[in-house]
Wavefront OBJ file of the C-alpha trace (Angstrom):
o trace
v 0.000 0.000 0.000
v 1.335 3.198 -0.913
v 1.910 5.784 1.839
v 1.670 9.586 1.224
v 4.487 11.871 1.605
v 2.463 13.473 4.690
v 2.761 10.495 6.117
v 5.946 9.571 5.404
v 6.920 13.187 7.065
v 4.900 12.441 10.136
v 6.811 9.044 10.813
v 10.272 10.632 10.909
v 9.132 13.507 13.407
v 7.145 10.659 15.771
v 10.288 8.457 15.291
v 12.412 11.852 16.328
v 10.334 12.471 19.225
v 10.782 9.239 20.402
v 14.437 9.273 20.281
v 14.141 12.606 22.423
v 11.919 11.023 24.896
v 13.679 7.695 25.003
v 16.315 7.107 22.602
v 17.545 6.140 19.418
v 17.380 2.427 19.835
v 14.037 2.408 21.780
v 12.529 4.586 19.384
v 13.463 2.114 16.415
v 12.143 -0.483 18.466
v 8.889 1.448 18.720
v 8.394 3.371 15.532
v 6.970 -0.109 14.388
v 4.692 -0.896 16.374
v 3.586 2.316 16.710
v 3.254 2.711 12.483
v 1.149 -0.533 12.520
v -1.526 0.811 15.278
v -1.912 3.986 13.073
v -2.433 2.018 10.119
v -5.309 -0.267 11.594
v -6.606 2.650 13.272
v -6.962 4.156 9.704
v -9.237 1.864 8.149
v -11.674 2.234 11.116
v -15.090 2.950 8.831
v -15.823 5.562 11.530
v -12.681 7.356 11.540
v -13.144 7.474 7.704
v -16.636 8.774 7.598
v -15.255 11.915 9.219
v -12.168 12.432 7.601
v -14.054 12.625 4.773
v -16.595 15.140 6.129
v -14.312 17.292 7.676
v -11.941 17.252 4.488
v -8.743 16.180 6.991
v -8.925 19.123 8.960
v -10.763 20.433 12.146
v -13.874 22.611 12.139
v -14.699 25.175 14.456
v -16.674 27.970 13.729
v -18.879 30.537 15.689
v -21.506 28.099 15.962
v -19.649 25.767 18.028
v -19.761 25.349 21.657
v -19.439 22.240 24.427
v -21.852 21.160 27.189
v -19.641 19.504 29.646
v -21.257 16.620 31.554
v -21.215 13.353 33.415
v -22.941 10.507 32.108
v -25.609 9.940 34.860
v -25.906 13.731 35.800
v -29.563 13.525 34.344
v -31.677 10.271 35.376
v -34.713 8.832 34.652
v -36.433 5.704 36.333
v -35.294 1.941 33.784
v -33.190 3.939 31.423
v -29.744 4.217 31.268
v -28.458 7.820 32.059
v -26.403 7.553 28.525
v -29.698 7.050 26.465
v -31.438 9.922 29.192
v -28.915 12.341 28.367
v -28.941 11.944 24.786
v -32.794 12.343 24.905
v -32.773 15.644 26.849
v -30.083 16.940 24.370
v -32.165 16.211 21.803
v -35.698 16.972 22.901
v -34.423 20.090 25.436
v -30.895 21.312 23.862
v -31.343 20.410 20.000
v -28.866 22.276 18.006
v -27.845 25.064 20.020
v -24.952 23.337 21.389
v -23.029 21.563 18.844
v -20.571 19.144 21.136
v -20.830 17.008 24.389
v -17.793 16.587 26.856
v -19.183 13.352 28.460
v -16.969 12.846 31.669
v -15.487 9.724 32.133
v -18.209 6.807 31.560
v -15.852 3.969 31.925
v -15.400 1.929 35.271
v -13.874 3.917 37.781
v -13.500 3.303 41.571
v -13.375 7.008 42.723
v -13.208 10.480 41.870
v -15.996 10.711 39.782
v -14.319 8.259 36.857
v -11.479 9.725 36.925
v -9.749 6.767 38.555
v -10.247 4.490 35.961
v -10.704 0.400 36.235
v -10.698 -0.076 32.727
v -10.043 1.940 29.619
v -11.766 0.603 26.613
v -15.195 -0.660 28.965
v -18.286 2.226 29.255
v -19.484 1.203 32.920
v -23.045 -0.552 32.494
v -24.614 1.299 34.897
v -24.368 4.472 32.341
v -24.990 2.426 28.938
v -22.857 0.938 26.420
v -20.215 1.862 23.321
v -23.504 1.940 20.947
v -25.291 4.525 23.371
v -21.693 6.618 23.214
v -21.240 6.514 19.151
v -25.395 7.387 19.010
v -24.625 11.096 21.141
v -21.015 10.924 18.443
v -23.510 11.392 15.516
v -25.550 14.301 16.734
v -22.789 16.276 18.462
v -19.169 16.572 18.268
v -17.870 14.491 21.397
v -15.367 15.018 23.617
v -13.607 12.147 25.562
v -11.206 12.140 28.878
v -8.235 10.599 27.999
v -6.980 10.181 31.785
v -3.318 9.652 31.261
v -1.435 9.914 34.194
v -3.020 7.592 36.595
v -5.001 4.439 36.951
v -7.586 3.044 39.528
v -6.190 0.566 42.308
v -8.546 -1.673 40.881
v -7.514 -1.945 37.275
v -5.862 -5.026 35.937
v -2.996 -3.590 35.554
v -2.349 -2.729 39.099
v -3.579 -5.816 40.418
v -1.373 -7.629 38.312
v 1.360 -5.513 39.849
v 0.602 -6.321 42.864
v 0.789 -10.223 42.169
v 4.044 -9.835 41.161
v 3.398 -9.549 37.385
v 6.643 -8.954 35.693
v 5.196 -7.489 33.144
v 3.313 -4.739 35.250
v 6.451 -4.143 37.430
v 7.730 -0.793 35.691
v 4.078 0.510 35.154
v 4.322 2.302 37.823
v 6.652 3.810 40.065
v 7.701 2.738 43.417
v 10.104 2.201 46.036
v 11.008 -0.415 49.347
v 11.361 2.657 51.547
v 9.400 5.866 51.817
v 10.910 8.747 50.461
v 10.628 12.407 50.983
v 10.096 14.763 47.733
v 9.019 18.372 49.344
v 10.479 19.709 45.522
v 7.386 17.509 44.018
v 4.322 19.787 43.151
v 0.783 18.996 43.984
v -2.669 19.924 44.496
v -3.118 17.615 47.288
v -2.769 17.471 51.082
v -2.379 14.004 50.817
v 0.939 11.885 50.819
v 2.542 11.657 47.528
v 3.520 7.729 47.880
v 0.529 5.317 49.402
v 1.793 1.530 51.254
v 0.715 -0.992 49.428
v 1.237 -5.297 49.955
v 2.125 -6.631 47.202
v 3.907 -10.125 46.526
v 6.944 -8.799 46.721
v 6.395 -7.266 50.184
v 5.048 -3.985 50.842
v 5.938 -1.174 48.225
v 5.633 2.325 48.491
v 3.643 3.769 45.113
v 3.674 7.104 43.632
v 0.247 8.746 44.019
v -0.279 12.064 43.429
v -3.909 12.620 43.420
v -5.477 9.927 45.615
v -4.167 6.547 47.428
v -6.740 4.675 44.424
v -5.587 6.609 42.019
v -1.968 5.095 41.134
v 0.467 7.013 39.088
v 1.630 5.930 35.446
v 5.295 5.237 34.607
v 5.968 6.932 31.244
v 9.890 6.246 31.072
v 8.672 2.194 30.374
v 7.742 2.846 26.603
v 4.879 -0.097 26.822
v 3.142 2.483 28.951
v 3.074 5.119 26.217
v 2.010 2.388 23.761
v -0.658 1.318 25.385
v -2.056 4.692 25.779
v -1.345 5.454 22.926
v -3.578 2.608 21.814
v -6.000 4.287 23.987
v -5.989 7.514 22.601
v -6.876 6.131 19.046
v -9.959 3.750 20.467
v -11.647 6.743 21.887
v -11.642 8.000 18.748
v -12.648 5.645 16.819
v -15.314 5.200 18.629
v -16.718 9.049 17.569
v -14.424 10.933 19.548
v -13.614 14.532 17.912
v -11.833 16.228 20.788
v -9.606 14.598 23.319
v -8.860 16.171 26.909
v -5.942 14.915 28.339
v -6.653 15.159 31.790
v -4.081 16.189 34.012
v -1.278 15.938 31.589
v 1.130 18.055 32.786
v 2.232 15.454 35.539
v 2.674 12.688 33.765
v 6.460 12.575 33.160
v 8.767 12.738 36.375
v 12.537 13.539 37.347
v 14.073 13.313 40.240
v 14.770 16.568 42.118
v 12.099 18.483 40.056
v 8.204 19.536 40.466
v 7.512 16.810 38.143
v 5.102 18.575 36.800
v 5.247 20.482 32.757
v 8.665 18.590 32.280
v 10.225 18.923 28.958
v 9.259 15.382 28.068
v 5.632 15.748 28.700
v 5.915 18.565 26.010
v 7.392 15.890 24.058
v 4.319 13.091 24.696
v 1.908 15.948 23.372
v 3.889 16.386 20.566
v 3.803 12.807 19.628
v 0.167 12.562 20.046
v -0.796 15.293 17.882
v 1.520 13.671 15.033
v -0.043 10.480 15.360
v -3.741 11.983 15.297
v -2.839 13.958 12.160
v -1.685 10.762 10.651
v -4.678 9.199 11.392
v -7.290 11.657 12.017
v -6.437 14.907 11.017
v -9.832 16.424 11.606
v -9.397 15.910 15.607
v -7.759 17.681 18.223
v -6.379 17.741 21.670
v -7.428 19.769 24.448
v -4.930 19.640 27.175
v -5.967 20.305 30.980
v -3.055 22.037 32.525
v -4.328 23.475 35.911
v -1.408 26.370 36.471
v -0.218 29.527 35.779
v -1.347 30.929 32.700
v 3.069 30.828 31.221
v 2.589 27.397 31.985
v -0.788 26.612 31.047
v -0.235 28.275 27.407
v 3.595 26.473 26.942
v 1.330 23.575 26.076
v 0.510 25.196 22.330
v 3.971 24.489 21.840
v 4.755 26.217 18.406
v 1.938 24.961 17.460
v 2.792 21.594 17.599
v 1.349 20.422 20.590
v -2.435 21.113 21.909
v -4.511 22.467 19.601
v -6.558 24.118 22.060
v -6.210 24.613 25.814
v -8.184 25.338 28.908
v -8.838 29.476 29.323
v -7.785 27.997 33.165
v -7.719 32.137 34.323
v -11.251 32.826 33.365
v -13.421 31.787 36.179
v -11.362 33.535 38.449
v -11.327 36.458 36.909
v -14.382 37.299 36.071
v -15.645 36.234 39.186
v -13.180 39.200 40.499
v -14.973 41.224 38.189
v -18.319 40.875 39.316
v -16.888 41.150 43.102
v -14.936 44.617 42.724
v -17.527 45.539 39.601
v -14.189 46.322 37.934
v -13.449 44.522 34.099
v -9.776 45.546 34.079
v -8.043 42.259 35.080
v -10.102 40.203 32.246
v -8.912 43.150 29.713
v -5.258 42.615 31.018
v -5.293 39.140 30.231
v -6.837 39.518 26.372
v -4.900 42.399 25.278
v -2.247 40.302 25.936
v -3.252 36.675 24.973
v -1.825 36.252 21.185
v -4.579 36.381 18.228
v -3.653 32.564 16.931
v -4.288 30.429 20.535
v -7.668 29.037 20.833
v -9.034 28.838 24.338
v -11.909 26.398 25.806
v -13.045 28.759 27.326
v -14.696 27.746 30.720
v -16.149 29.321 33.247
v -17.254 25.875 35.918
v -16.727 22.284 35.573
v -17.101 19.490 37.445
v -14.329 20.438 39.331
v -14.089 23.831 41.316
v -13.230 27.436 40.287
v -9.396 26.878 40.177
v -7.771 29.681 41.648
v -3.854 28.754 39.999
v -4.690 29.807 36.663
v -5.261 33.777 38.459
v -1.792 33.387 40.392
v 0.312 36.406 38.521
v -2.656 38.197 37.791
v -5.225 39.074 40.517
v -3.217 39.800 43.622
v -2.979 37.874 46.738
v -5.806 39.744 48.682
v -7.929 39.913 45.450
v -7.471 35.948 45.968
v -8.415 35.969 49.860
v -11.678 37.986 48.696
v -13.029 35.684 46.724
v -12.177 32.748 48.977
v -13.813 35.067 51.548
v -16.884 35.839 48.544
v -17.233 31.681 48.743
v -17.549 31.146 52.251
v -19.923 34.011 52.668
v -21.915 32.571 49.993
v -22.145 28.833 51.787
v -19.107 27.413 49.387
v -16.267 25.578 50.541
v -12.709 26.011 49.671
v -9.933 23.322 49.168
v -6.175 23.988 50.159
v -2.694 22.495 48.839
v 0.280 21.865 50.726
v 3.020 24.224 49.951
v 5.981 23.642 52.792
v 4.520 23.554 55.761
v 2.156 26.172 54.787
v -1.594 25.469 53.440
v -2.847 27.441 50.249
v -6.558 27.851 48.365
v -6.382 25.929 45.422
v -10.196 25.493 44.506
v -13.000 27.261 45.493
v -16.350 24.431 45.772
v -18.942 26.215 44.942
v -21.582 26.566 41.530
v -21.072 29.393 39.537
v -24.737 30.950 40.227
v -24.030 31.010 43.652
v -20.431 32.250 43.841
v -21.869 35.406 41.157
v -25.141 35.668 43.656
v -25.518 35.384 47.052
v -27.879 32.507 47.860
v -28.772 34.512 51.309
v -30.402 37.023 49.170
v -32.602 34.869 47.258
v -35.628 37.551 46.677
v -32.357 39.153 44.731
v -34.380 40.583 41.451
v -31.326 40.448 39.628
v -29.706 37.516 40.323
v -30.416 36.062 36.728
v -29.578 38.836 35.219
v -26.261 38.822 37.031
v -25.490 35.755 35.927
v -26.267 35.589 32.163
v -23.911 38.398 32.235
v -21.146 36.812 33.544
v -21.872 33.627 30.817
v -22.006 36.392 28.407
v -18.068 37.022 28.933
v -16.793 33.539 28.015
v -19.636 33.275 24.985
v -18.062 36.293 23.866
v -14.592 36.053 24.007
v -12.568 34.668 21.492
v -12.503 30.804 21.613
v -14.832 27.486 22.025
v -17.320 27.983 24.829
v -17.265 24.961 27.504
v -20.731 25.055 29.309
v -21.208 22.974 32.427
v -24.468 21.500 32.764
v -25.149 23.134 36.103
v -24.890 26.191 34.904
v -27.020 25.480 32.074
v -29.661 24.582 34.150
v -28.645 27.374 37.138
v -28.237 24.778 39.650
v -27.535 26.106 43.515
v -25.030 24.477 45.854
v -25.607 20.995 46.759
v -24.967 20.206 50.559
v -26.495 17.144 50.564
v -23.765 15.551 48.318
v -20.846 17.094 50.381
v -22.725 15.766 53.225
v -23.039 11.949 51.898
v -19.551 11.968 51.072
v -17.315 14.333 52.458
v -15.925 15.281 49.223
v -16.140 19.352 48.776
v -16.476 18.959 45.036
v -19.764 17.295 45.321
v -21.203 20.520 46.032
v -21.176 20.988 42.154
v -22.320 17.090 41.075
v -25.687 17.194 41.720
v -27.492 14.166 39.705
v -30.941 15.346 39.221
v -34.077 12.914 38.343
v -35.268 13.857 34.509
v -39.017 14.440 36.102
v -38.643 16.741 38.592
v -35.965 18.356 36.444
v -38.618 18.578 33.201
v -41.200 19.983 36.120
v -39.270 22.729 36.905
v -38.057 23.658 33.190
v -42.332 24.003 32.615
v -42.314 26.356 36.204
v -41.692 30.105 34.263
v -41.066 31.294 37.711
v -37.969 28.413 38.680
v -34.477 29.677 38.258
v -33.790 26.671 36.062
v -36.272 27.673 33.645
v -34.937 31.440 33.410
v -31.318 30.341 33.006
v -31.950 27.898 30.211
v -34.316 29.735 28.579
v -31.760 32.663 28.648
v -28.919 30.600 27.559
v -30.455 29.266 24.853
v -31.205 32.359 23.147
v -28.201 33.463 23.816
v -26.190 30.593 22.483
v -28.441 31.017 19.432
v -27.670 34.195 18.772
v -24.067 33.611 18.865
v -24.532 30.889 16.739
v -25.727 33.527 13.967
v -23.036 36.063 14.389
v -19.932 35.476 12.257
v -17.856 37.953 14.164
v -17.738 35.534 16.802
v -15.896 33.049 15.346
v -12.796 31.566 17.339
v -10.397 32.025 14.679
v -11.750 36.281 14.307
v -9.601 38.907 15.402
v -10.295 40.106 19.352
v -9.561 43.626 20.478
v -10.044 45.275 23.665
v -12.114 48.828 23.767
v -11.586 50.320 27.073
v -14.475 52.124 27.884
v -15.279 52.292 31.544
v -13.696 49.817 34.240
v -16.820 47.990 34.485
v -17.580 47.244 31.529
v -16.226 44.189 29.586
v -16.158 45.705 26.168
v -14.399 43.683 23.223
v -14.819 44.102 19.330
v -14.729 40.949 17.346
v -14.242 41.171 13.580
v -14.265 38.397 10.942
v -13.593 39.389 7.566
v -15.674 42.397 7.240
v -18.125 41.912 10.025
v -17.674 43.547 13.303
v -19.115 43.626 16.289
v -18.510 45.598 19.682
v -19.788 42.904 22.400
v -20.191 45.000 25.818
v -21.185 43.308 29.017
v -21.699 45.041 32.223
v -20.117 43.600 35.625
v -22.039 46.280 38.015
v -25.277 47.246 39.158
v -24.783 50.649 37.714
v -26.203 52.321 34.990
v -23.296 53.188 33.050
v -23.433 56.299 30.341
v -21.536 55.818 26.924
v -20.814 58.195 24.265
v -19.939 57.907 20.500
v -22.208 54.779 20.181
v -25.788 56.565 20.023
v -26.363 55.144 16.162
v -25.462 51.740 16.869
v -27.560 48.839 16.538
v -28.171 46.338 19.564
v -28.053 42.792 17.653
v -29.259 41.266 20.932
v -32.333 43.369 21.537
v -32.690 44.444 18.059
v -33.271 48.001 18.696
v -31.181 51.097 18.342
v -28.410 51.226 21.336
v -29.811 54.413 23.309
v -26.420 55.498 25.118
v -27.004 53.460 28.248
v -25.778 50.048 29.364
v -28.028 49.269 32.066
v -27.350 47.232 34.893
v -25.206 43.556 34.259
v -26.701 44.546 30.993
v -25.228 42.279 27.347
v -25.017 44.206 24.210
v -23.764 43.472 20.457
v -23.943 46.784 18.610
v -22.980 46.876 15.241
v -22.433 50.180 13.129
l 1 2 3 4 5 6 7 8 9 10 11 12 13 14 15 16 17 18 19 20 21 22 23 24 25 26 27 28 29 30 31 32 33 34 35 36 37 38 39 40 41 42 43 44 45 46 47 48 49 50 51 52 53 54 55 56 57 58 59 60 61 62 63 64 65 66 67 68 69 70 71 72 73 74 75 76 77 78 79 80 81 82 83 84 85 86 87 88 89 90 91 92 93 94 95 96 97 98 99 100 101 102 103 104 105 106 107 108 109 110 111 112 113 114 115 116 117 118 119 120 121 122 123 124 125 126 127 128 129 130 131 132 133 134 135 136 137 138 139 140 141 142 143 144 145 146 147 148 149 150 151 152 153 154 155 156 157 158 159 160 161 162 163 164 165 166 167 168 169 170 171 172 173 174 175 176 177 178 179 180 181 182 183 184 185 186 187 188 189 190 191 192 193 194 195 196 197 198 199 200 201 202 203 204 205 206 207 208 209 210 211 212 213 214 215 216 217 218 219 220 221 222 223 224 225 226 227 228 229 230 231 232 233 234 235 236 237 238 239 240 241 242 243 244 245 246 247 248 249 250 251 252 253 254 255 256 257 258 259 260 261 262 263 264 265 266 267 268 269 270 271 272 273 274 275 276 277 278 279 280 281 282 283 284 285 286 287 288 289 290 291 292 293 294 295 296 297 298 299 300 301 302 303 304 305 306 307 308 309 310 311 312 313 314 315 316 317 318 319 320 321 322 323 324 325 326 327 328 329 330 331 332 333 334 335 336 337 338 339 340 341 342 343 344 345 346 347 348 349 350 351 352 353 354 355 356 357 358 359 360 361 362 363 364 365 366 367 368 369 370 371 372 373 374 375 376 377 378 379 380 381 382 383 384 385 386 387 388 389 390 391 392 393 394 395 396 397 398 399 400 401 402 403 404 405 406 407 408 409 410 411 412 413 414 415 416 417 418 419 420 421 422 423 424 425 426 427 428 429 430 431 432 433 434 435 436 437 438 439 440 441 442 443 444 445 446 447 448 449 450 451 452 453 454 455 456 457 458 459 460 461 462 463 464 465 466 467 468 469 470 471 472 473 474 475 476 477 478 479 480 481 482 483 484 485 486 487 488 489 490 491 492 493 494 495 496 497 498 499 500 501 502 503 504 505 506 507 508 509 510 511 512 513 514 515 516 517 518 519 520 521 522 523 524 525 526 527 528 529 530 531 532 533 534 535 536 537 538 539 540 541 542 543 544 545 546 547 548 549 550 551 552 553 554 555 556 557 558 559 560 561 562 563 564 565 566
């Protein structure tokens, strides 16, 4: 079979990357095997079908955006939550969102799937592969790819623990326990968890959890194997892969062993092998830090094709607190015109506060740990020395923006539309969480049941009482959806919004978010208030509001969203 000269180039930079990660004789052992999974992966019919449709290439446009979702977060009574959730999408969300981030569905033993028993299985208790590919037809699908850890329970740890040859240098571990303070992590917990095995009891690198156990990516049957992962998920539909928590998955001693060279390298090699085998998808990598470090994973644009807008919730949560704009500003003036952001504002996670670290200061930090707590949230901590510091704040977005001890509050929805409003607007792919989509409020009960702060934002709701309060006009579900919708509509029909457009910033007042976005020869100036204020403008008087559809009359009222065109 002949192979294409694109192809041909693509095997000399993955066998080149190898040799950097490994070396020269263990990437010739590899390039192989590696060549061989591409090519079967190839002739997958599915993976076919949509090279074919999306001519090679991926395809984002302004009507594009991502509801981000477990499997089971919507239930109804003898039907399995996959086949529920594609029914409400289709019935409730129909074309207004274009793509589904289903959160891991596989077996897992903890932390909400992400401590994975078994890669290639979807749990039963959600559905099955058909249920997954069914959702892959209607909307562009997004798949975990958890890479740097596995659950205690998999196979392959068990068979570690039995002594397995094989499984000895999957993951990392030592007779003795060892002290790294120069290791980074978001956890309290200790970094290496006692486990018997049949060689006697072994101390094993965990960095999230004691069931979540740490991959060993210098044994290059590791990478292989994922690697083998990586193309399953999407040929099984898969569009856009998150690699979850990538940016630990390579270690060195004496480092942070986290954003090491190599794991530069590992996203390097897996966007070569998707564009020989599926050029139309693309990587999303979920790097939790700094926004240097979160946006070194774009390599030269080599590496991630998009990446998490990680400073965002922050920030405009800031904004919204101090009814000042100027931070958000800061950060797009001076975010290049060529990244694309998933832009985020909650997840199933909490409102990371790392991504703001170098931007808001330390006490505009403390305030909005000190916002949280006031408004009934919780707040998780990291170890840092023998000091404790805020990583997460556990709360839902509606009720970090509005205070749920105000809840006759006659803005409150207003309030919050407007701060969607900023990440629909800004340049990139909107991520939507489903509890924001359906304005959910903190959920004690969960936190209660469990003890795990994050739960606060994992509700599962029942599809009946749900649908029942979607009917209810007066609910706050039925507000926020119905407002989200429209307003995911009409950014659906505005061109200027497209992710690949040109962004500027308009400084106008400090409360005001106020950014033009052009496309070709359409423009728009997309203004969003972050105050309770009426707020004067001038020079604007004869513009159109695309939102309202009226003529802009000089005034942005209060958390008011505009689109004026000339």
């Amino acid at each position: 079979m002949k192979i294409s000269k694109r192809r041909i180039e693509l095997i000399k930079q993955i066998r080149n990357i190898l040799r950097i990660i490994y070396s020269k004789q263990v990437a010739d052992d590899l390039i192989g095997h590696i060549k061989n999974k591409m090519d079967i992966y190839s002739r997958n019919q599915i993976i076919r079908s949509k090279r074919k449709k999306y001519k090679n290439q991926p395809v984002i446009s302004e009507k594009d955006s991502i509801l981000i979702t477990y499997p089971d977060n919507i239930q109804k009574e003898g039907e399995k939550p996959l086949v529920t959730l594609h029914h409400f999408l289709r019935k409730y969300v129909k074309d207004v969102i274009t793509g589904v981030h289903i959160l891991p569905f596989f077996p897992s033993s903890s932390d909400g799937g992400f401590a994975v028993i078994d890669y290639k299985k979807v749990d039963p208790q959600f559905g099955t592969w058909e249920d997954i590919r069914r959702i892959a037809k209607d909307y562009h699908l997004m798949v975990d790819l958890v890479l740097n850890h596995v659950s205690s329970k998999s196979e392959w740890f068990q068979r570690f623990l039995q002594g397995d040859k094989r499984y000895l240098n999957y993951f990392i571990w030592y007779d003795k326990p060892i002290d790294m303070p120069e290791v980074f992590r978001p956890r309290e917990t200790p970094l290496f968890t006692k486990f018997k095995t049949a060689m006697g009891d072994k101390y094993v690198w965990t960095t999230f959890s004691a069931d979540q156990i740490d991959l060993n990516y210098r044994n290059p049957e590791v990478l292989l194997r994922i690697i083998d992962v990586l193309l399953f998920y999407i040929s099984q539909g898969a569009e856009i892969i998150r690699l979850d928590a990538v940016g630990y998955i390579w270690k060195e001693p004496h480092t942070s062993c986290v954003n090491l060279s190599k794991t530069h390298q590992i996203v390097k090699l897996f966007r070569r092998i998707i564009q020989y085998v599926a050029p139309y998808a693309m990587l999303l990598t979920e790097v939790n830090f700094p926004y240097k470090e979160n946006i070194a994973y774009f390599g030269e644009g080599d590496e991630a094709h998009m990446v998490y807008q990680f400073a965002l919730p922050p920030l405009v949560l800031d904004a919204f607190l101090r009814k000042d704009a100027s931070k958000i500003h800061w950060i797009t003036k001076r975010t290049r015109q060529d990244l694309l952001f998933f832009d985020f504002l909650a997840s199933h996670d909490g409102i990371g506060l790392l991504g703001a670290k170098g931007i808001l200061t330390e006490e505009q930090i403390e305030n909005l740990v000190k916002l949280t707590l006031k408004h009934n949230g919780l707040v998780s901590y990291m170890k840092r020395g023998d000091k404790k510091e805020p990583y997460e704040l556990n709360i839902t977005y509606f009720d970090a923006i509005n205070d749920p001890n105000n809840p006759s509050d006659p803005l409150q929805i207003q309030r919050f539309m407007a701060s969607q409003a900023i990440m629909l607007f800004l340049k990139g792919v909107p991520g939507i969480y489903i509890h924001s989509l359906l304005g959910s409020r903190n959920y004690y009960e969960g936190v209660k049941k469990t003890g795990i702060k994050r739960m606060i934002n994992r509700q599962k709701l029942k599809l009946v009482e749900l649908e029942e309060e979607l009917k209810d006009k007066t609910s706050i579900r039925h507000q926020v959806f119905e407002n989200y919708l429209k307003l995911l509509d009409f950014r659906k029909r505005v061109r200027a919004f497209h992710p690949r457009g040109i962004k500027k910033v308009i400084d106008i007042d400090k409360r005001l978010v106020s950014i033009e976005r052009k496309i070709g020869s359409e423009k728009i100036l997309a203004i969003i208030n972050v105050s309770d204020e009426n707020i004067p403008i001038h020079g604007y008087q004869l513009y159109f509001d695309l939102i309202s559809r009226t003529l802009f009359d000089g005034v942005i009222q209060p958390y008011g969203i505009y689109a004026l065109r000339e």
